[in-house]
N, C-alpha and C positions, 0 to 999 in steps of 0.2 A: 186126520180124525183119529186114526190109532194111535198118536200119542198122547192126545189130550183125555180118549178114554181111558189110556190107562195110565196119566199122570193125576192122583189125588188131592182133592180140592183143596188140602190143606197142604199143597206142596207146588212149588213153582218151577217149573222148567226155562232157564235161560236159553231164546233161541240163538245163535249166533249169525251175521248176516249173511253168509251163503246159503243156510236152511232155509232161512225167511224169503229169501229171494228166490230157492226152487220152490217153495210152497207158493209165492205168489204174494207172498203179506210185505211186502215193501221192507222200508226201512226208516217208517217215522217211528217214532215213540209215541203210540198210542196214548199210553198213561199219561207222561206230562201233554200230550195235546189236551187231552179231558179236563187236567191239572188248571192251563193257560185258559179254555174256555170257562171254567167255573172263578178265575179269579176274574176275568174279563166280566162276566157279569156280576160279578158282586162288587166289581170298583166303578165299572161304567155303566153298568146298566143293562138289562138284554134287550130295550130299544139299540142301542149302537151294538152289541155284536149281531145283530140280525143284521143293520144295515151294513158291517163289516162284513158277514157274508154276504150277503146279496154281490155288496159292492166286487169281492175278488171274483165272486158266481161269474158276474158280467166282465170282469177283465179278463177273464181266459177264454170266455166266449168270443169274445172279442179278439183275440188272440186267433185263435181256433180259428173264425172266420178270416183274419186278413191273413192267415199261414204262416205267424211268426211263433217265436217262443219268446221266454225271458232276457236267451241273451242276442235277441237278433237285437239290432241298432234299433230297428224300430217298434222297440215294445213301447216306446213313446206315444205313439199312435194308438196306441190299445189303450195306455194310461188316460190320455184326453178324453178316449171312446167314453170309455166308465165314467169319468170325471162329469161328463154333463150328463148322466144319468143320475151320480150321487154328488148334485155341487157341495152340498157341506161336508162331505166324509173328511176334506184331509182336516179340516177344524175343529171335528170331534175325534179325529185319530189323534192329536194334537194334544188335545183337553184331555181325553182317555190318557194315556202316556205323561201328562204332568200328574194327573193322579194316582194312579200304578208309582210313577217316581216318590210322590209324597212331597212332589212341588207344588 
């Protein structure tokens, strides 16, 4: 908080990732996330990034309940989880992504 009050609104502090990481703020890139969601809905729609999140909302939940992660063997099982929660997501992921390509 002491840095941000005294870094001026018209000045940017680059954190570097050990900072970020004792503060607690990860290591996404905030900006371009915001970035990729505002093109997401201006190419596909915010019907499908709603059901984009929803849909990963329930794959980590799903995750979370059978006690795996991404890279356990069986993140497969969490995929199918969600899968029949959102049966068309991978068809509008699909569509979304040929028109982001400008296929």
């Amino acid at each position: 908080m002491d840095t941000m009050s005294s870094t001026p609104s018209d000045d940017i502090k680059i954190l570097d990732r050990k900072t970020r990481e004792d503060w607690g703020l990860g290591y996404e890139n905030v900006a371009f996330k915001e970035f990729e969601k505002a093109m997401t809905i201006q190419i596909c729609g915010n019907d499908f990034y709603d059901m984009k999140t929803r849909y990963f909302g329930t794959l980590e939940s799903c995750r979370s309940k059978l006690g795996i992660s991404i890279l356990d063997e069986r993140h497969k099982e969490s995929e199918e989880l969600a899968g029949v929660a959102f049966p068309n997501f991978f068809d509008e992921f699909s569509k979304c992504k040929k028109l982001k390509s400008g296929n």
